[in-house]
C-alpha positions in Angstrom: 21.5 8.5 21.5 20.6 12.0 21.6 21.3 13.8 24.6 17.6 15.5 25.0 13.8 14.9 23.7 14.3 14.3 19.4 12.1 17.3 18.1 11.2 16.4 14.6 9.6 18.8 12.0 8.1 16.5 9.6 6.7 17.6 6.2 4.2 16.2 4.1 2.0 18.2 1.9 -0.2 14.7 1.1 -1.6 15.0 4.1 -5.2 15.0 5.4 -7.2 18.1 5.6 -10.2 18.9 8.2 -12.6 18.9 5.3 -11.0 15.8 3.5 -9.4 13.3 6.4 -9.0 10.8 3.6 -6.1 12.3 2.2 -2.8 10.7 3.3 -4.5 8.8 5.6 -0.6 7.0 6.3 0.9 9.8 7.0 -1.4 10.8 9.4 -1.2 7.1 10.9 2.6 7.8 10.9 2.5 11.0 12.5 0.5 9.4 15.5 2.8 6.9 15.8 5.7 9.0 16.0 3.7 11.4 18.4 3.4 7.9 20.8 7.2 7.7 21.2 9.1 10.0 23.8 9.7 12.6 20.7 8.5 16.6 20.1 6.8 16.0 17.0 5.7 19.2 14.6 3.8 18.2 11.1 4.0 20.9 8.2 1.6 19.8 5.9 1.8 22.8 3.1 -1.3 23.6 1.1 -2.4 25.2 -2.1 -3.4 29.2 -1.4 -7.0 29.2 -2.8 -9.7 31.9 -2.0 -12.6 30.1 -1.0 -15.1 32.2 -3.8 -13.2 30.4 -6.3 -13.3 26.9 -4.2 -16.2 25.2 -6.2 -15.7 21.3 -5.7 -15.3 19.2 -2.9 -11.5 18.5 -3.2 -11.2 22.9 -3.7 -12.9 23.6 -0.2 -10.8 21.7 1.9 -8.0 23.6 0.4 -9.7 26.7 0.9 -10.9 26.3 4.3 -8.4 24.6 6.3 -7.6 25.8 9.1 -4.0 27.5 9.9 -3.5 25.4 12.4 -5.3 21.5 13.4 -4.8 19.1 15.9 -5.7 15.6 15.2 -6.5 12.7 17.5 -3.1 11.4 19.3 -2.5 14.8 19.6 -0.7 15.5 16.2 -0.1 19.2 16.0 -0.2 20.0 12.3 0.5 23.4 10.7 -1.3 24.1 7.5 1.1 27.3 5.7 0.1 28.3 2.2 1.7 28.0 -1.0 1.6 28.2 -4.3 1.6 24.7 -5.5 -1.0 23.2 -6.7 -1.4 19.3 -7.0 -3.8 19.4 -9.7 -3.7 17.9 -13.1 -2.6 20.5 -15.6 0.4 22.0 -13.9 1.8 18.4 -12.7 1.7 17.2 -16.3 3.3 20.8 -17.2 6.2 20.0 -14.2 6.2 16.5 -13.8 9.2 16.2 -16.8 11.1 19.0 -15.4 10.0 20.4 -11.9 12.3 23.2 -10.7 11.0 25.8 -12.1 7.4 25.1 -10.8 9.6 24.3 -7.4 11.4 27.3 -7.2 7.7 29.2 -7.2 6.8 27.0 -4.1 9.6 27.6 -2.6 9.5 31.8 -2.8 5.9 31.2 -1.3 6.8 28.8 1.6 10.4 29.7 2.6 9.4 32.8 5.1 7.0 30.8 7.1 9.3 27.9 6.8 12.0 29.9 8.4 9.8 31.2 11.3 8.4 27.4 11.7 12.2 26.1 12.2 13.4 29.6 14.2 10.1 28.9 16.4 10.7 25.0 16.7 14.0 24.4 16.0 14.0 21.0 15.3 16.7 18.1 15.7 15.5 16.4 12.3 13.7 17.1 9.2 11.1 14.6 8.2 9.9 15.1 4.9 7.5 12.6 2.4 8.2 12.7 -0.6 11.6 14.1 -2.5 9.3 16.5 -4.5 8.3 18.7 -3.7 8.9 18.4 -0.4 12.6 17.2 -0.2 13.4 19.7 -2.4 12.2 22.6 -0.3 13.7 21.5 2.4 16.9 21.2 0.7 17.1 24.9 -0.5 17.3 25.7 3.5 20.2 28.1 4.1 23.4 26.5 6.3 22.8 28.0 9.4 19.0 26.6 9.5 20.1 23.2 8.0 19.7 19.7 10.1 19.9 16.1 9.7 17.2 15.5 6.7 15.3 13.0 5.7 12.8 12.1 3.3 10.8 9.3 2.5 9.7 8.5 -1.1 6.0 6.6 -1.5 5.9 6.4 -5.1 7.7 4.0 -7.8 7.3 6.2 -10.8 7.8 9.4 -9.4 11.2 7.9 -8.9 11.5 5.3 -12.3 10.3 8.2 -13.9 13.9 10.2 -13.3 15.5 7.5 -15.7 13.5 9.5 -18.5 13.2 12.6 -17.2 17.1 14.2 -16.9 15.5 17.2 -15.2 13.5 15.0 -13.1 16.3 13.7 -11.8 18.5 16.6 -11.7 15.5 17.7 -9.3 15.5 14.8 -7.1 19.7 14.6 -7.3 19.0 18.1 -5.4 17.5 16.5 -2.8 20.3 13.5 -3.0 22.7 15.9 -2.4 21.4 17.1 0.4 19.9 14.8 2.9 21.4 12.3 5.5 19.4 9.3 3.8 16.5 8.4 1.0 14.2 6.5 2.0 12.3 3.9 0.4 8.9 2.3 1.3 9.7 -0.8 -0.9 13.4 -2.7 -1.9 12.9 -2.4 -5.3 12.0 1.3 -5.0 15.7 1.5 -3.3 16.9 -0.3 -5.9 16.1 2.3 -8.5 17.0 4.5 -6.2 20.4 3.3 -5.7 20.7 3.3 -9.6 20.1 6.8 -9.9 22.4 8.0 -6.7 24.9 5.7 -6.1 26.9 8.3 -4.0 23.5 8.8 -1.5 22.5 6.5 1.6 19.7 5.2 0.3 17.7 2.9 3.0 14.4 0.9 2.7 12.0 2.2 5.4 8.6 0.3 5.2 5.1 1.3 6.2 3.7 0.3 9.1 -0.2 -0.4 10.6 -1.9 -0.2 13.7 -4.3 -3.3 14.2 -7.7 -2.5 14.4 -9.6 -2.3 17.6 -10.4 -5.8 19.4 -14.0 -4.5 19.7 -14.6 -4.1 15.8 -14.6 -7.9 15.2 -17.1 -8.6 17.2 -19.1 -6.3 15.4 -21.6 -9.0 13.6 -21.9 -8.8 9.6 -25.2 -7.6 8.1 -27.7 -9.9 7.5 -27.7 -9.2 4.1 -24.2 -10.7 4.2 -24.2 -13.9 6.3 -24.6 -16.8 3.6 -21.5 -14.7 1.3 -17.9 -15.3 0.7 -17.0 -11.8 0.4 -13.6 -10.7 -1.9 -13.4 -7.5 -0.8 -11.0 -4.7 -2.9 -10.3 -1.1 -1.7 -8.2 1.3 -3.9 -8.6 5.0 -5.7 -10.5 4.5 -9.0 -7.2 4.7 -11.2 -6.0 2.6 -14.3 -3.0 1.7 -12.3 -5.2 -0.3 -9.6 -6.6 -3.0 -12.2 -10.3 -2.7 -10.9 -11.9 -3.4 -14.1 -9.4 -6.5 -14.1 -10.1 -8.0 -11.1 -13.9 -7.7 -11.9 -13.4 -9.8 -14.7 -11.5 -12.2 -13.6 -13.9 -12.7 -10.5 -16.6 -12.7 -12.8 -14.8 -15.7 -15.1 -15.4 -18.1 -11.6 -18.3 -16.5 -10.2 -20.9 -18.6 -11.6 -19.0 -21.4 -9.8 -19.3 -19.7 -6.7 -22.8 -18.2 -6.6 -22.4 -17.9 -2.9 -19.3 -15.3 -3.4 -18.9 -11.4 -4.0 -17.1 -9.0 -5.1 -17.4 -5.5 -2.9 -15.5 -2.6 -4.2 -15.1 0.8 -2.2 -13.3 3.6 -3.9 -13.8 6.3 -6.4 -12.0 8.3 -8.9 -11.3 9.3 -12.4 -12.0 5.5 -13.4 -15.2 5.0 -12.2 -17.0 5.2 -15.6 -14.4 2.1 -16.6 -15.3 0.3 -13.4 -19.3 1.1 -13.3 -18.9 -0.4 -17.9 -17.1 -3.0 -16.3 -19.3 -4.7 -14.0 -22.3 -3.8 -16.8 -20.2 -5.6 -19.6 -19.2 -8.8 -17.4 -21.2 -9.2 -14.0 -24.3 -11.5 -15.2 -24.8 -13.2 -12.2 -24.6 -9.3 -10.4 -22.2 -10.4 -7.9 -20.3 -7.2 -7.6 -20.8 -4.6 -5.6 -20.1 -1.0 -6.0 -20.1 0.9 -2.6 -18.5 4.3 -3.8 -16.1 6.2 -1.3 -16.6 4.6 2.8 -15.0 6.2 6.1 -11.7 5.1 6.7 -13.4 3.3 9.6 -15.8 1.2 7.6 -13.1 0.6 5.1 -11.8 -1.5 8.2 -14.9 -3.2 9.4 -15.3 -4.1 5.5 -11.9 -5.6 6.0 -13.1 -7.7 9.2 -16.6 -8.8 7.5 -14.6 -10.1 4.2 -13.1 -13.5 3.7 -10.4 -12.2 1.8 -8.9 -8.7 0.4 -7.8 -8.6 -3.8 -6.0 -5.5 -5.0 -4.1 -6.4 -8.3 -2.7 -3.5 -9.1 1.0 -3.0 -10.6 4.1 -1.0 -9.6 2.4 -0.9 -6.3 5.0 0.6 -4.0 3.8 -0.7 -0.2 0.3 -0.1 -0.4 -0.9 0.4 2.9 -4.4 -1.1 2.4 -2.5 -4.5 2.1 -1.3 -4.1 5.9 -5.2 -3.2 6.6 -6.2 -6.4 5.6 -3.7 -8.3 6.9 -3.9 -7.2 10.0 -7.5 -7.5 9.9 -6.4 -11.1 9.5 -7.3 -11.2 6.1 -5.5 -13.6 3.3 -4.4 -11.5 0.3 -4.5 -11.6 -3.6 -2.1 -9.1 -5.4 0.8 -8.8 -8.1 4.3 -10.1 -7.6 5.8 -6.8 -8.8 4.6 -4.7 -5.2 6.8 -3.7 -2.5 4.1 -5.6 -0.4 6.0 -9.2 -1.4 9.4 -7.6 0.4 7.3 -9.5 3.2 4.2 -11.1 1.6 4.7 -14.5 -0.1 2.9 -16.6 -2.6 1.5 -19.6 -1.1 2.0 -18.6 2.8 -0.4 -15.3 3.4 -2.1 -15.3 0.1 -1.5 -15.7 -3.9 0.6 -13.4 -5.9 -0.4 -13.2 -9.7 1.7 -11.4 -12.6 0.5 -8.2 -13.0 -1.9 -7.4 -15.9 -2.8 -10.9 -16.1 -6.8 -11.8 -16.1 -6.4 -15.8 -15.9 -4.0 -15.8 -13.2 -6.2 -13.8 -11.2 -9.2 -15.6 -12.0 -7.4 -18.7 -10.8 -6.1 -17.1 -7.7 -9.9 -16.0 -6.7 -11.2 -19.6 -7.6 -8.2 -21.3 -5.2 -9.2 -18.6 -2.7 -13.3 -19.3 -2.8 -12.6 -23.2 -3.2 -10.1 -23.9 -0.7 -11.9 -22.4 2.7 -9.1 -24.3 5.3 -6.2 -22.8 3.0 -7.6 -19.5 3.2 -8.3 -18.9 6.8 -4.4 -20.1 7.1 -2.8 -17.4 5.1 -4.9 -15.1 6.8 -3.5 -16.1 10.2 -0.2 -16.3 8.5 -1.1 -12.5 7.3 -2.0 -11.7 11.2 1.2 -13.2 12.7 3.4 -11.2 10.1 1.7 -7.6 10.9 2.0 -8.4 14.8 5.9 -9.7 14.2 7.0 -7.3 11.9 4.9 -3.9 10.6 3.1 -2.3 12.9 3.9 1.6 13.6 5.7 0.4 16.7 8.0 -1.9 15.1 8.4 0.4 12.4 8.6 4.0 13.8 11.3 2.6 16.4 13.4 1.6 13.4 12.9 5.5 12.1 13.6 7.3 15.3 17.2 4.7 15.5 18.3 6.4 12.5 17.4 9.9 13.6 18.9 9.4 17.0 22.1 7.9 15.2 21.8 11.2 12.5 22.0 13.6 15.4 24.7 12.1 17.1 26.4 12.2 14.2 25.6 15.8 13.2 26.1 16.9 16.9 29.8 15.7 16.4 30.5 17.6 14.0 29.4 21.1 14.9 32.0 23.6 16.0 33.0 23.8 20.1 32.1 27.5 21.4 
C-alpha cells in the first residue's frame, strides 16, 4: 500500500456536461464511486472549444457553455479544459483509420493546461477512459511529469477495429507502450487486446452499479400499466442495438400475449428505422415509443417492467444490463456481450445469437409464458449485482491495482 491518500487524476472526455448529464452517465457513476473511497480524486473531462454563436443544436450548447469548472453530486470535482477535438461525425470517420494526426492537434491544444492540472495536483495515478484519445494524450507526457497510467477501454470495435487499421493500432500501441496496464470492461475485449499487445499487461476491469434506492420500488406503477407484462428496452437509437429487431420479434408473440408490451426509451440517428418499424409490424400497437427519459426514470422504468431486452451485438459491458439487474430484473440479450462474462443463459435470463429474429422471439415468448421462471432469474440477476458488480466491489478491485502500481513505481524512483 501506498504510504499517503492515492490522488488520482482521471480523464475521460465522454463524460457528462451540465447541459447534457446524459453523457457518460458510467463514468460519472464511476467517478462517485471512486470519490467514496479514502482517495483525492480529480476528473479531467476535455471538451471541444466551440464559440457559443456558432453552438446551434442541443448537443453544440453543452459544449459551448460548460462551465470551466463543475462539481457534481458526491462531490466529484471535474475540470472542463478546451481542445480541439471534436467527437463529431465527419472528422471521426476522417481519423478513425489513422488517428495521430488528428491526435497530435488535441494534444498541442490540451498539453499546457494538462501540465498546469498535474503541476497543480500532482497526482499518484493517471486514470484515463478510453486509449484514444485520451490514453494517447496522456502518453505524450514528458518523463519528469509521467506516473503510473492507466486506461480503461469501453468499446469492442474501437479496439477490433486496430486488426484493420495498421495506424489504428500503431496509435493505440502508443498507448501500450506506455501505461502500467490496459484495461478491459469485457474478457473478450482483453482477449483482442492481448492479440494485438502481447508484450502489455492487459487486465479485465468490469463495470460496476450502484442499486437503486429502496424507496423507488415502492413507487406504485401507473394505472395505465397495472394489468401489463412490460419488456422494457433502453439503448441509443443505433443499428448496432437491434431495436428494430427486437420489435419484430416481440411483435411475432405479441398477439399471444395481448396483455404484454414493449416500452422503448432512447433516441438517435435510428429513430426513423425504429418509429417504420413499429408502423410496418406492431398491429396489435403494443409497443411503445417514449423518446429520451431522465436517467432517473430510466430506473423506475426498470422497477415497473417485468423484464429488460437489449439484443444488441458486440456489446462490450453495457451498463444498462447491471441497471436492470439490479433493479432485479431478468434479462434477454446476445451471447456475444461482455455482459455473459457473468450473465448466463438459463439462470438470470435467456441469451440469443445475435442478429437472430426467431431466437429472440422465442426468448420473449419463454419470458411472457413462464411468469415463476422469470421472477427467478430476476432474483438470480439481484443476488449477482449484490455478490459481485456493484461500484464497491468493483472500484476496490481498481484502487488494489493502483495502490500495488505505486508501490511499485515508488521503488523505483531515485534516493535523494
Amino acid at each position: 500500500m501506498v504510504s499517503r491518500r492515492l490522488r488520482i487524476l482521471f480523464l475521460a472526455s465522454y463524460f457528462p456536461k451540465p447541459q447534457n448529464p446524459l453523457m457518460g452517465t458510467w463514468a460519472l457513476s464511476q467517478a462517485q464511486a471512486i470519490a467514496r473511497q479514502d482517495v483525492d480524486l480529480l476528473v479531467a473531462s476535455y471538451t471541444s472549444w466551440l464559440p457559443p454563436f456558432l453552438a446551434v443544436t442541443a448537443g453544440a450548447k453543452a459544449y459551448a457553455n460548460c462551465p470551466r469548472e463543475y462539481i457534481w453530486p458526491g462531490g466529484v470535482q471535474v475540470q472542463y479544459p478546451r481542445w480541439l477535438y471534436y467527437p463529431v461525425s465527419l472528422p471521426k470517420v476522417w481519423a478513425y483509420s489513422n488517428p495521430q494526426p488528428y491526435l497530435h492537434i488535441a494534444w498541442l491544444s490540451a498539453k499546457q493546461e494538462l501540465y498546469c492540472l498535474i503541476n497543480e495536483f500532482k497526482p499518484d495515478v493517471l486514470f484515463c477512459h478510453h486509449s484514444l484519445p485520451n490514453g494517447w494524450i496522456a502518453a505524450q507526457l514528458p518523463s519528469q511529469l509521467q506516473c503510473p497510467l492507466f486506461v480503461l477501454d469501453h468499446d469492442f470495435d474501437e479496439i477490433e477495429d486496430c486488426h484493420q487499421y495498421a495506424h489504428r493500432r500503431l496509435a493505440m500501441q502508443t498507448v501500450s507502450q506506455r501505461v502500467w496496464a490496459m484495461l478491459a470492461v469485457s474478457n473478450r475485449m482483453a482477449d483482442s487486446l492481448k492479440k494485438l499487445f502481447p508484450q502489455t499487461r492487459i487486465l479485465t476491469h468490469h463495470n460496476g452499479i450502484d442499486p437503486p434506492p429502496t424507496e423507488r420500488f415502492t413507487i406504485p406503477r401507473p394505472a395505465a400499466l397495472w394489468s401489463k407484462k412490460i419488456i422494457l428496452t433502453c439503448a441509443l437509437f443505433a443499428e448496432r442495438k437491434g431495436i428494430p429487431l427486437l420489435i419484430e420479434a416481440f411483435c411475432q408473440v405479441s398477439s399471444q400475449h395481448r396483455d404484454a408490451i414493449l416500452r422503448i426509451i432512447g433516441g438517435g440517428s435510428q429513430e426513423a428505422e425504429i418509429k417504420a418499424a413499429i408502423e410496418r409490424f406492431d398491429m396489435n400497437h403494443q409497443v411503445q415509443l417514449l423518446g429520451k427519459q431522465p436517467h432517473t426514470q430510466v430506473l423506475q422504468e426498470m422497477i415497473w417492467a417485468d423484464c429488460f431486452a437489449l439484443v444488441g451485438w458486440d456489446e462490450p459491458f453495457a451498463t444498462v444490463y447491471l441497471e436492470a439487474m439490479s433493479a432485479g430484473k431478468a434479462i434477454i440479450c446476445c451471447d456475444d456481450g461482455g455482459i455473459t462474462d457473468f450473465l448466463c443463459n438459463n439462470i438470470h435470463g435467456y441469451t440469443v445469437p445475435p442478429k437472430n429474429v426467431t431466437a429472440t422471439a422465442q426468448a420473449i415468448d419463454r419470458m411472457l409464458t413462464n411468469d415463476a421462471e422469470r421472477i427467478r432469474f430476476g432474483r438470480n440477476a439481484y443476488r449477482l449485482i449484490q455478490d459481485k458488480l456493484t461500484w464497491k466491489i468493483q472500484t476496490e478491485k481498481l484502487l488494489s491495482l493502483f495502490d500495488q502500481a505505486v508501490s511499485q513505481h515508488q521503488n523505483l524512483l531515485p534516493i535523494l
